[in-house]
N, C-alpha and C positions, 0 to 999 in steps of 0.2 A: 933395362929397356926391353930386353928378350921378354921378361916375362910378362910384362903389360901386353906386349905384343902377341904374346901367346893368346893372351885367359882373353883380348880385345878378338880374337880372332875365334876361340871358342865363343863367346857371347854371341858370336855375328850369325857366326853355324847355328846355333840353339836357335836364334830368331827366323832366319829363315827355314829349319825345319819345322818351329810351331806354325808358321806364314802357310809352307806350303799345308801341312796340315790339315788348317783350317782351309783353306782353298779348294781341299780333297777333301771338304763334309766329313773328319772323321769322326770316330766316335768320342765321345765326352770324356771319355778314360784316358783315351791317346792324348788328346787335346789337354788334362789335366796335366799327364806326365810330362809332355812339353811342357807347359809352363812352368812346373816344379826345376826341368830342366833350365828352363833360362833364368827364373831368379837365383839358380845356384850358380852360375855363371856370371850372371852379371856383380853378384856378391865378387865372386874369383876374382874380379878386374879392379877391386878395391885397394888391398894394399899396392899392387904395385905401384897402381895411379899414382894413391898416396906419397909413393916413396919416389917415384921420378916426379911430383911436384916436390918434395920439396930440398931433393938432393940438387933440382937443377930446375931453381923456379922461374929464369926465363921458359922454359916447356910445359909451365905450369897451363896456359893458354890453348896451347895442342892438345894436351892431355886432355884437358877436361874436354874439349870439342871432339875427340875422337873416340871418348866412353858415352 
């Protein structure tokens, strides 16, 4: 559960740094590395999910609302 919680909590970081980002007009290169940033993150959130659904699939429900 730590680590869902972890990689859910970088994901969250990586989307609001591409957010602001893009907010702050930057340049196309920053803006690329963000998003390279968040798809490797949001990749990160996979197994755990995986593994708190299905080690405890009542939270199965949670999880996936929370990725």
């Amino acid at each position: 559960m730590t680590a869902l919680a972890s990689a859910l909590a970088t994901h969250r970081r990586a989307r609001f740094v591409r957010e602001e980002l893009r907010l702050a007009d930057a340049d196309q290169t920053r803006l690329d590395a963000a998003r390279t940033e968040l798809h490797a993150t949001r990749a990160a959130t996979e197994t755990p999910r995986v593994l708190v659904a299905v080690l405890v699939p009542a939270l199965a429900p949670a999880v996936d609302a929370a990725a």
